[in-house]
TORGURO-128278 format. One record per atom (N, C-alpha, C, O, CB): residue number from 1; y, z, x. Coordinates in steps of 0.1 Angstrom, whole numbers, plus 5000, padded with zeros to 4 digits. Glycine has a CB too. Example, Ala and Ser with C-alpha at 12.3 -4.5 7.8 and 13.67 -1.06 7.14 Angstrom:
BEGIN
resi;north;up;east
1;4943;5078;5132
1;4955;5078;5123
1;4967;5078;5132
1;4967;5085;5142
1;4955;5090;5113
2;4978;5071;5128
2;4989;5071;5137
2;5000;5079;5129
2;5011;5080;5134
2;4994;5057;5141
***
This chain:
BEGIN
resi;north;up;east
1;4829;7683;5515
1;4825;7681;5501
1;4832;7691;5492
1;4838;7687;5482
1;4810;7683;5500
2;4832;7707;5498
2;4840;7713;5494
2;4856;7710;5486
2;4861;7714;5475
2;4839;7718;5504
3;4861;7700;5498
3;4874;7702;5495
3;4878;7689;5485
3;4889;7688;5479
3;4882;7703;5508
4;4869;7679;5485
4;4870;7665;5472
4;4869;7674;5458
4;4878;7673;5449
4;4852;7651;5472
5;4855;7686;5456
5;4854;7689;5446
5;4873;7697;5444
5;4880;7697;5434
5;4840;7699;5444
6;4875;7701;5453
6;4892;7710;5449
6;4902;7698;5446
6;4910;7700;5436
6;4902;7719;5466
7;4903;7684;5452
7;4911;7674;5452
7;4908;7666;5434
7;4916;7662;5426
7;4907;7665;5467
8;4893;7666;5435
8;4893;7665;5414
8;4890;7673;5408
8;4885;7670;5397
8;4884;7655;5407
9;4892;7686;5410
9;4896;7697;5401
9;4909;7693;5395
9;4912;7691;5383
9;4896;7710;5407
10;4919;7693;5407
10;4934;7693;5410
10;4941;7681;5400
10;4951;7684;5393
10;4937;7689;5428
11;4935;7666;5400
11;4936;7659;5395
11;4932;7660;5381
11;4940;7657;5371
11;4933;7652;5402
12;4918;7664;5379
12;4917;7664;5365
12;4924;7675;5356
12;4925;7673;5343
12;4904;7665;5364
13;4931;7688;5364
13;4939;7691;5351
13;4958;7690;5353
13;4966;7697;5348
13;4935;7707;5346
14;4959;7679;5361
14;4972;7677;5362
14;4979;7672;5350
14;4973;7668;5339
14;4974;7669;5373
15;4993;7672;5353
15;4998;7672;5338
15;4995;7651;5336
15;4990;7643;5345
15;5021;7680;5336
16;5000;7649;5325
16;4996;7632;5319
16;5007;7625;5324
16;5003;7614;5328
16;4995;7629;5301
17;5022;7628;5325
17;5029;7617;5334
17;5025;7616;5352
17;5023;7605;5357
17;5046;7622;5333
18;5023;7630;5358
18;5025;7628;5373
18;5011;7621;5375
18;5009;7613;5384
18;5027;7643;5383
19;5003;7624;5368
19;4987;7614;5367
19;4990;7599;5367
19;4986;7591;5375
19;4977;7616;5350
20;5000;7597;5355
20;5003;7585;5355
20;5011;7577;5366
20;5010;7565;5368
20;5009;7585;5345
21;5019;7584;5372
21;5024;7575;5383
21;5016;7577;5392
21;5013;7566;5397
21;5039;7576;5387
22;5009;7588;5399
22;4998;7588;5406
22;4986;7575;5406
22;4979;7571;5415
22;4994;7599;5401
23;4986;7571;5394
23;4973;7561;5394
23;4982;7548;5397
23;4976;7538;5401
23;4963;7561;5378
24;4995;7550;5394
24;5004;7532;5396
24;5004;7535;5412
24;5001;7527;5421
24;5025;7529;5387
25;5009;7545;5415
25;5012;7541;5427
25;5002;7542;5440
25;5004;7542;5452
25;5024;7546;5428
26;4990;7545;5430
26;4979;7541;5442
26;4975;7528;5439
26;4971;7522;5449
26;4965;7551;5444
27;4974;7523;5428
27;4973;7512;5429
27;4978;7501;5437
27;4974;7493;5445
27;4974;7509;5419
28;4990;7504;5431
28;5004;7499;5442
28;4999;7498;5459
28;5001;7487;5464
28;5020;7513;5441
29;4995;7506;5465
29;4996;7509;5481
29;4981;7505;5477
29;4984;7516;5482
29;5002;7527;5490
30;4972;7502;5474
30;4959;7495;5476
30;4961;7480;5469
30;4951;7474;5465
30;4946;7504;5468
31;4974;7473;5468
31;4975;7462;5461
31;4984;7455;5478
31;4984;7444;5484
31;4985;7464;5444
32;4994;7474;5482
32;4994;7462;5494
32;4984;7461;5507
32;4985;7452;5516
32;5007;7463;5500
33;4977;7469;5507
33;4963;7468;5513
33;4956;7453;5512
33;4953;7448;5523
33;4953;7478;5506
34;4955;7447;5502
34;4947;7436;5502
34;4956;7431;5503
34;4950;7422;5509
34;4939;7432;5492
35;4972;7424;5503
35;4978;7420;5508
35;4981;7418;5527
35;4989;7410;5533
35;4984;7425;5500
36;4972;7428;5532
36;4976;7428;5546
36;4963;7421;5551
36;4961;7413;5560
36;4978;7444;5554
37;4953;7426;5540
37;4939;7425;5549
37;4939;7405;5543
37;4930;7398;5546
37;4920;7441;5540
38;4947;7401;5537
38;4947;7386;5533
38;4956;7381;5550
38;4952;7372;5558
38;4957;7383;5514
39;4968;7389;5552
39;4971;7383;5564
39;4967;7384;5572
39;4972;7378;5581
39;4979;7384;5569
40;4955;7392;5576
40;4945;7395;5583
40;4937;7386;5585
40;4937;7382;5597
40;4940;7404;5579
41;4931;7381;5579
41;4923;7370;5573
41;4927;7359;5581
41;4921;7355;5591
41;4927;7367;5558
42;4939;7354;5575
42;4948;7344;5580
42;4950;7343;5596
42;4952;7333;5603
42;4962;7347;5575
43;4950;7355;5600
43;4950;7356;5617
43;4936;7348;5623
43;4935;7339;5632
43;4949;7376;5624
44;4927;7354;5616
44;4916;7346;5621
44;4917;7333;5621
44;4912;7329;5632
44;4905;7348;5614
45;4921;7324;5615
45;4922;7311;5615
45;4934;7306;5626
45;4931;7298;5635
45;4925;7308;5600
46;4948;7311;5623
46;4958;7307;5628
46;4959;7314;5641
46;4965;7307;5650
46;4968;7308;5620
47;4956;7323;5644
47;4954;7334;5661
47;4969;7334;5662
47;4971;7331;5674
47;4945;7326;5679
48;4981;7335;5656
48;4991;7339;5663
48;4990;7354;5660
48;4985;7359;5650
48;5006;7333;5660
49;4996;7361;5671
49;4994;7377;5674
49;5007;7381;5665
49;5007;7393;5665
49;4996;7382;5692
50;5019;7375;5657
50;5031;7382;5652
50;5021;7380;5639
50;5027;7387;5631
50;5050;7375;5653
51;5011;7376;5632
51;5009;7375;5618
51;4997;7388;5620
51;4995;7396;5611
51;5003;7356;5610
52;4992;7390;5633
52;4980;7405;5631
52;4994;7416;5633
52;4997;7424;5624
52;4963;7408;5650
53;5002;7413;5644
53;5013;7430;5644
53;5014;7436;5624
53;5011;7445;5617
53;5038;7424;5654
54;5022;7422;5621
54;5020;7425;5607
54;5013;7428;5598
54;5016;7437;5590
54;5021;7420;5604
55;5001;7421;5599
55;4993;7427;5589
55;4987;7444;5589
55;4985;7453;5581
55;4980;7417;5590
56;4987;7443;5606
56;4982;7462;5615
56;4995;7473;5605
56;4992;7483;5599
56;4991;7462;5643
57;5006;7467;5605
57;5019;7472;5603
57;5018;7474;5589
57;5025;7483;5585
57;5031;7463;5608
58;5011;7468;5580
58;5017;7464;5559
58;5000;7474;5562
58;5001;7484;5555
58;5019;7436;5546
59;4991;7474;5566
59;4981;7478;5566
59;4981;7494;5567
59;4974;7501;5560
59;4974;7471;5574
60;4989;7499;5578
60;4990;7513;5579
60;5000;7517;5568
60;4996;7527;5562
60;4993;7518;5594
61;5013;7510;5564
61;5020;7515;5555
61;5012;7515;5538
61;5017;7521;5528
61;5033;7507;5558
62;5003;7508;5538
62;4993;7512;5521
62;4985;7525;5525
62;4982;7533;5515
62;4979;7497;5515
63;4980;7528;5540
63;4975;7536;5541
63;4981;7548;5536
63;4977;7553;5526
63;4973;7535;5549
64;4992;7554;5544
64;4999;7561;5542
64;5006;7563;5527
64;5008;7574;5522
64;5004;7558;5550
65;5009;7551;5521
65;5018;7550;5508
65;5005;7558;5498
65;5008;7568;5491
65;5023;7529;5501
66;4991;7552;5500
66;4978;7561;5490
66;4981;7578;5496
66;4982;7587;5487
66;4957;7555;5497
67;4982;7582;5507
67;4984;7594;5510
67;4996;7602;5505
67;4996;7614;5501
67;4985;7594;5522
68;5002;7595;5506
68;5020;7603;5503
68;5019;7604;5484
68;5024;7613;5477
68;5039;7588;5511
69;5010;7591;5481
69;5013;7594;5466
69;5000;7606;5460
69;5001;7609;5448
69;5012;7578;5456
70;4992;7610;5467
70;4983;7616;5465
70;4987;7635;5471
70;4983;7646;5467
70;4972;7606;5471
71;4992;7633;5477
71;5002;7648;5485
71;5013;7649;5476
71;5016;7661;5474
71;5009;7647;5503
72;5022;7639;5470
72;5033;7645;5466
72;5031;7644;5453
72;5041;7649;5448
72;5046;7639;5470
73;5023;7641;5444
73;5015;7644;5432
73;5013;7657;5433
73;5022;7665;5429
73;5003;7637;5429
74;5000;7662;5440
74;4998;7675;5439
74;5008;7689;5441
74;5009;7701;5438
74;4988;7675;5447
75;5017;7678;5450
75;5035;7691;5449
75;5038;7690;5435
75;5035;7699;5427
75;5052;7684;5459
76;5043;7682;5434
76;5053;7681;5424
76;5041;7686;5411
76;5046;7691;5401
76;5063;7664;5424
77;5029;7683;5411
77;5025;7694;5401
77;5024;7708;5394
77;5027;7713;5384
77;5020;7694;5402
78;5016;7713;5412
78;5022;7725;5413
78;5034;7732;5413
78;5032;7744;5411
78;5019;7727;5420
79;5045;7727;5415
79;5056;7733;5418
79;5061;7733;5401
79;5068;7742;5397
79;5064;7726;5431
80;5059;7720;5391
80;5058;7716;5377
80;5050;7729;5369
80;5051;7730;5357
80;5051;7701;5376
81;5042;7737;5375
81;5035;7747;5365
81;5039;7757;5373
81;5032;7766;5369
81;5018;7747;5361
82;5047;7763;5384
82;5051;7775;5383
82;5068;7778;5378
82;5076;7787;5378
82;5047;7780;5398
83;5069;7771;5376
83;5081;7767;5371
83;5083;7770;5352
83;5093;7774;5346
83;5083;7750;5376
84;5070;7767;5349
84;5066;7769;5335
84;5060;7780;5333
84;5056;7783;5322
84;5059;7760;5330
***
């Protein structure tokens, strides 16, 4: 619990552009999330195993894409105010 309150401290006084692409590009990697979990979907019906590798595959990469834009925000913040 500790460390969410540090993660929206962090966020709430970041500067107004890296916020801004921060919020696109989590959107972005949770846009392709529902894009996997739709081919996902689709597996259920059709059962070929190359449409789940895929969806397993577009599914871990939104995962990750929310992570990486959420870690390299908080760099490139910080590193943006010692710099100033």
């Amino acid at each position: 619990i500790i460390m969410i309150k540090i993660l929206i401290n962090k966020f709430n006084t970041m500067e107004v552009k890296v916020k801004h692409i921060m919020k696109h590009g989590i959107s972005f990697s949770f846009s392709v999330c529902l894009f996997s979990i739709f081919l996902l979907i689709c597996y259920s019906f059709i059962k070929s195993p190359i449409i789940y590798e895929i969806g397993i595959a577009i599914f871990n990469l939104g995962l990750f894409l929310v992570v990486e834009f959420i870690i390299c925000g908080i760099a490139v913040d910080t590193i943006k105010k010692q710099l100033s």
